[in-house]
C-alpha positions as CSV (number, residue, x, y, z in Angstrom):
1,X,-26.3,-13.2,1.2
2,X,-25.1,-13.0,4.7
3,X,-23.7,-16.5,6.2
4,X,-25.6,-18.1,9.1
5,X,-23.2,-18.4,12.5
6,X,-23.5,-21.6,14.0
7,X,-23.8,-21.8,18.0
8,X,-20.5,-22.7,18.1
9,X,-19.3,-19.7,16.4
10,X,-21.6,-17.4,18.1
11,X,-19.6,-18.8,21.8
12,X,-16.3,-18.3,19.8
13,X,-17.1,-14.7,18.7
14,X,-18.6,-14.2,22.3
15,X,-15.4,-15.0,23.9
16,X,-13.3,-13.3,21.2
17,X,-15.0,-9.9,22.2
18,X,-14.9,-10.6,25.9
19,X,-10.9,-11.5,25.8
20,X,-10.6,-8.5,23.3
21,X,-12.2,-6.2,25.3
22,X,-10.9,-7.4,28.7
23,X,-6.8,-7.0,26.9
24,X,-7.8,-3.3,26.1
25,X,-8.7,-2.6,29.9
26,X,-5.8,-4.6,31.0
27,X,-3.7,-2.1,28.9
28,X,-5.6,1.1,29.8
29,X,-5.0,0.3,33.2
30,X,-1.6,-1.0,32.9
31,X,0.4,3.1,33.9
32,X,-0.7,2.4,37.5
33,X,1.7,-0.8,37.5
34,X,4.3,0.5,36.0
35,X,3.7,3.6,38.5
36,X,4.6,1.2,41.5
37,X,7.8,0.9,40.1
38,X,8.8,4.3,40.0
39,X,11.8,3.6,42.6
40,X,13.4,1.6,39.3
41,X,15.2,3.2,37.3
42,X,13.0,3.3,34.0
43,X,15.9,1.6,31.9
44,X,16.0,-0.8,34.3
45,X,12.0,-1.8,34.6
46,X,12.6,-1.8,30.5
47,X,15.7,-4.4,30.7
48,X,13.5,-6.8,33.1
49,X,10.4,-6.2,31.3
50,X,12.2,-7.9,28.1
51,X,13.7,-10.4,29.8
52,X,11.1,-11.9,31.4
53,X,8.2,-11.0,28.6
54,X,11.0,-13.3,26.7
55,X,11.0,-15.9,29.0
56,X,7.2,-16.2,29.3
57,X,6.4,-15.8,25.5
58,X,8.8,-18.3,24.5
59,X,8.6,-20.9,27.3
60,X,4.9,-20.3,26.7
61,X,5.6,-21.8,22.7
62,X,7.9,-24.5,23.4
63,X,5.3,-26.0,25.8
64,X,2.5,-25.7,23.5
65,X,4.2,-26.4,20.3
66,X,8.1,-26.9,20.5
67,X,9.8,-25.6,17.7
68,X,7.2,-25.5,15.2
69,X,6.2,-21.4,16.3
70,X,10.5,-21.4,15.0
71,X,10.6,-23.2,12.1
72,X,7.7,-21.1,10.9
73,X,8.9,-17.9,11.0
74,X,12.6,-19.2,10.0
75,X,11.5,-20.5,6.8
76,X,11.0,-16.4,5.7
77,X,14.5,-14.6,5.8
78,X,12.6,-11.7,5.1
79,X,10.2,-11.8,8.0
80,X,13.6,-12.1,10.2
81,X,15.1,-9.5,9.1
82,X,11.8,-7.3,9.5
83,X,11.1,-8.7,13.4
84,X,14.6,-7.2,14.0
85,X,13.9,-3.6,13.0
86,X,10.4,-4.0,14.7
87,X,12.0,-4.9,17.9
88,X,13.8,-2.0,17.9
89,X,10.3,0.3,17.2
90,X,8.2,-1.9,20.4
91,X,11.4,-1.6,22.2
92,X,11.3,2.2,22.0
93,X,8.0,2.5,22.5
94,X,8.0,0.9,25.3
95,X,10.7,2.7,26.9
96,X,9.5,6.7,26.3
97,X,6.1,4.9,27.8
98,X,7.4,3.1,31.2
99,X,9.5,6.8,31.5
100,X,6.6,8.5,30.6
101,X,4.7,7.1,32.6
102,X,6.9,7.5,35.7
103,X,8.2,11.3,34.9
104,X,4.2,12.4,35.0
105,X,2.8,12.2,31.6
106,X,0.1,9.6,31.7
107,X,-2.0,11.9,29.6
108,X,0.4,12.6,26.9
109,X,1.0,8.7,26.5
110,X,-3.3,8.2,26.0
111,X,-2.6,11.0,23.5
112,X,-0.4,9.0,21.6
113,X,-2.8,6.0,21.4
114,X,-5.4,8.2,20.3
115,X,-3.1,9.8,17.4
116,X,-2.0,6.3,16.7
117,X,-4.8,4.6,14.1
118,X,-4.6,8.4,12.4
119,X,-0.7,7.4,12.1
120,X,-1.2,4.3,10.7
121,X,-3.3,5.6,8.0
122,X,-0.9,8.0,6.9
123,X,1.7,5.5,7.1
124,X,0.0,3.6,4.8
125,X,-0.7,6.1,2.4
126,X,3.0,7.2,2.4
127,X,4.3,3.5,2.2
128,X,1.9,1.3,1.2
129,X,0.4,3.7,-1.5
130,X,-3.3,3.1,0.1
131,X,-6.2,5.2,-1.5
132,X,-7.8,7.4,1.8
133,X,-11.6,7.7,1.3
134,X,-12.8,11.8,2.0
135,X,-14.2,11.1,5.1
136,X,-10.6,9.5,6.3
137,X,-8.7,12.9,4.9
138,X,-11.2,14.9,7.0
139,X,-10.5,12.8,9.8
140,X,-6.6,13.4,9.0
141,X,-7.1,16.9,9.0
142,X,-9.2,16.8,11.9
143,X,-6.5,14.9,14.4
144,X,-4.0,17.3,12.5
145,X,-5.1,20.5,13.8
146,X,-5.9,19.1,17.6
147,X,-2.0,18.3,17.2
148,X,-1.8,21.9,15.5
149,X,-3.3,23.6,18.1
150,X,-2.0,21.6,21.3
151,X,1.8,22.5,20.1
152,X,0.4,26.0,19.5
153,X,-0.7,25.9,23.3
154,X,2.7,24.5,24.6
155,X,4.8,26.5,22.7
156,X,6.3,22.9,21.5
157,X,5.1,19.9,19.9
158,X,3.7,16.8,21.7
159,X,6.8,14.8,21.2
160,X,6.1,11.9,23.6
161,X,2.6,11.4,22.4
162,X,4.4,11.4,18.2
163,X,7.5,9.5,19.5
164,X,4.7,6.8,20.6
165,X,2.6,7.2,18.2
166,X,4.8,6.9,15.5
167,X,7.0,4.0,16.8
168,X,3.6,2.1,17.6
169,X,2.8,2.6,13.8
170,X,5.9,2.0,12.5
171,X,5.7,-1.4,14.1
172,X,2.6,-2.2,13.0
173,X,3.5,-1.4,9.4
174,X,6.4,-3.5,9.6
175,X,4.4,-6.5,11.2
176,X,1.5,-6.1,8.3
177,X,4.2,-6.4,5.8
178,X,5.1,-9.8,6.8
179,X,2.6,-13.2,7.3
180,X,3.8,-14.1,10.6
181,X,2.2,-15.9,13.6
182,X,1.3,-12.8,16.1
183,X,2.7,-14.6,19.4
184,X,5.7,-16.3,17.5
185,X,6.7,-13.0,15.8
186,X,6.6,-11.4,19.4
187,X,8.6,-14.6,21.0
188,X,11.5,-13.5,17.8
189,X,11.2,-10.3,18.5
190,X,11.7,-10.4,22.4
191,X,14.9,-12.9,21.2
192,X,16.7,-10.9,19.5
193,X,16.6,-7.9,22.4
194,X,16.7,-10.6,25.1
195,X,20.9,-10.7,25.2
196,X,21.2,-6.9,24.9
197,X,18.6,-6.6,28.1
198,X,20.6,-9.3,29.9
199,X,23.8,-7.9,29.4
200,X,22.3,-4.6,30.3
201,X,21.0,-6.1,33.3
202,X,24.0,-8.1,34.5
203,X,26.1,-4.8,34.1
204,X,24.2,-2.8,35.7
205,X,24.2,-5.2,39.2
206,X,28.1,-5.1,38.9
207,X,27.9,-1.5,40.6
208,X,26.0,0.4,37.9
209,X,22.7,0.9,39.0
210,X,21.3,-2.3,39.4
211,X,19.5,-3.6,42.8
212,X,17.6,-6.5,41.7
213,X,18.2,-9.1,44.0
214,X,16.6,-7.1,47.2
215,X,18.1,-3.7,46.8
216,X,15.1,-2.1,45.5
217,X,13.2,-4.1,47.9
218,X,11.7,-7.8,47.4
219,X,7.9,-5.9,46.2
220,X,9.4,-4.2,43.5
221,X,12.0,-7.5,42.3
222,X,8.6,-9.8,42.4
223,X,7.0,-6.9,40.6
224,X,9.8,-6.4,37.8
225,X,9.5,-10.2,36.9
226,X,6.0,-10.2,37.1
227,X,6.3,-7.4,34.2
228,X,6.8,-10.2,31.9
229,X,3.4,-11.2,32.4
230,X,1.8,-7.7,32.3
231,X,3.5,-7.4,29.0
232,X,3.5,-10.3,27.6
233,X,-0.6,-11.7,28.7
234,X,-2.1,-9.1,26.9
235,X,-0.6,-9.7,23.5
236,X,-1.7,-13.2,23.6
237,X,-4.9,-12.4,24.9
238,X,-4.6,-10.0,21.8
239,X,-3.7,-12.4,19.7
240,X,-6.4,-15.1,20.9
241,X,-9.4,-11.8,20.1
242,X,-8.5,-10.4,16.7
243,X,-8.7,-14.4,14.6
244,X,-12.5,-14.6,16.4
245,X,-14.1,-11.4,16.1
246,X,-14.0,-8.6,13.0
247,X,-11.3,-5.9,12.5
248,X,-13.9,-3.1,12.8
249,X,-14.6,-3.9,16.1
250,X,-10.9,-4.3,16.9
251,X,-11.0,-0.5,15.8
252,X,-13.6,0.2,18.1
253,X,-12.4,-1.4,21.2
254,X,-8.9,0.1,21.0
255,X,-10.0,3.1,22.1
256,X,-10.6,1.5,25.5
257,X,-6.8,1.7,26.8
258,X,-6.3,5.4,25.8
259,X,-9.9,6.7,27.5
260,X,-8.7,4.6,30.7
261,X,-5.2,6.2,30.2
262,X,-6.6,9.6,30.4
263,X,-8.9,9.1,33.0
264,X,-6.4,8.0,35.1
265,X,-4.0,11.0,34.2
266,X,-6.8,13.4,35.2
267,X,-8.0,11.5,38.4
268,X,-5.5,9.3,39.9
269,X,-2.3,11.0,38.9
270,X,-3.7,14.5,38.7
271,X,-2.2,15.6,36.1
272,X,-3.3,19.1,34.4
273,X,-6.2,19.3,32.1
274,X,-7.3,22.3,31.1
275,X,-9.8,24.2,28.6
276,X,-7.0,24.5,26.3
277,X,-5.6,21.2,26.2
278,X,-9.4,19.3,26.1
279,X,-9.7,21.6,22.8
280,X,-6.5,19.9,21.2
281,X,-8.2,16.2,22.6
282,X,-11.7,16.9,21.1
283,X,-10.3,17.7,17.6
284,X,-8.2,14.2,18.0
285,X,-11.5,12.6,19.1
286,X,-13.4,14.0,16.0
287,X,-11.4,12.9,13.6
288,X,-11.2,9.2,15.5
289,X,-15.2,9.4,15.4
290,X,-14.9,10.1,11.7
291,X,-12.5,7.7,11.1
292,X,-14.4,4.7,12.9
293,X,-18.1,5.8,11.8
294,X,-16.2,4.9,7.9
295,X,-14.9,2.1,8.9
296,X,-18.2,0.6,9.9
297,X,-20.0,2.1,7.1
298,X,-17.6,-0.2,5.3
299,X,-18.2,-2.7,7.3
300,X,-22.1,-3.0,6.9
301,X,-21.5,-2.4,3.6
């Protein structure tokens, strides 16, 4: 017997879908920010993209509920040791993406974000001991050959689009293992690799490479700090979705970022995209299809 949403629900699911949806475009469209920056060194746009995603996150908490996000998440010793190792897969991944990004492989980096819920899945067969379903291994397989066939083509694998891939998956395995608070785990997270950015940071302006405070010109300091918000907005917009509106169209919609991703490699970074390579993709992209036509089979079900 199926439960009857009130009105109030219907607005909440409504608005869930809408802030959902509207984080996924923010991210596919997110490489053309980072791509103003390429006069910054990329482990510099990394160091200032922690420490004021830090700032923002956790000033963000303390307003809205002081210590309590803290207290929380310190009550677990477990969970904090477990948001220090995943700090150190987001903090990878999102340093081979900003360089990505800015060296010319926009396309590769929507690869990995296709690959990435196929990762997951393995990863949770090899760790978790999960059960896959036929129509999941065909979809394995399926994503397995595009990746087959595309380091065939190249003559090497696709290492950025694994490396972010498999960082991204290794996070999210290490985040599902532990019952934290999505924004507060992020807010630990960005605290332990705040001091190790700002030191980073601080060395570098002492004649290593650093040119914050006007040397890479006033645009691109205004646009470092307002990284934290680029990277930090659409987590809590994230956040905010995925309590109001089913997983399985979570699933769906996350395919928005890496679609924008490579229509922006193709069209607005011209990047190369053969026969050849759009064979590799459309193996990927049949496997996602069978992969997200179970799910909601499931779903319904």
């Amino acid at each position: 017997m199926s439960a009857v949403l009130t009105s109030e629900q219907e607005q909440e699911q409504r608005r869930g879908f809408a802030v959902t949806a509207f984080t996924f475009v923010l991210w596919g469209l997110v490489p053309v920010y980072w791509h103003l920056l390429r006069e910054v060194p990329s482990f510099q746009i990394i160091a200032h993209r922690i420490i004021w995603s830090t700032v923002l996150v956790v000033g963000w908490l303390l307003l809205s509920s002081r210590l309590r996000w803290w207290k929380a998440v310190a009550a677990q010793p477990r969970a904090l040791a477990t948001l220090a190792v995943s700090s150190l897969a987001i903090a990878f991944n999102w340093g081979l993406y900003i360089w990505a990004i800015n060296a010319g492989h926009v396309i590769d980096t929507s690869l990995g974000y296709f690959i990435n819920p196929l990762v997951s899945v393995v990863l949770g067969v090899v760790v978790l001991k999960e059960r896959l379903r036929r129509l999941q291994w065909l979809a394995v397989a399926c994503a397995s050959a595009g990746v087959g066939w595309l380091t065939w083509q190249a003559g090497a694998p696709p290492w950025i689009a694994l490396g972010l891939a498999g960082s991204f998956g290794l996070y999210g395995l290490l985040r599902k293992l532990i019952s934290v608070d999505p924004v507060a785990g992020l807010a630990v997270e960005s605290l332990y690799l705040f001091l190790p950015a700002l030191g980073f940071a601080l060395w570098s302006e002492n004649g290593h490479g650093g040119a914050f405070f006007g040397g890479w010109g006033w645009r691109n300091d205004l646009l470092l700090v307002f990284g934290g918000v680029v990277t930090a907005a659409p987590l809590i917009g994230f956040a905010y979705g995925v309590k109001r509106i089913a997983l399985s169209t979570v699933g769906v919609l996350q395919f928005i970022a890496p679609s924008l991703g490579l229509v922006l490699g193709v069209f607005f970074f011209n990047e190369p995209f053969d026969g050849a390579r759009a064979t590799g993709f459309i193996a990927i992209w049949i496997g996602l299809g069978l992969f997200v036509f179970d799910g909601l089979r499931r779903a319904r079900r």
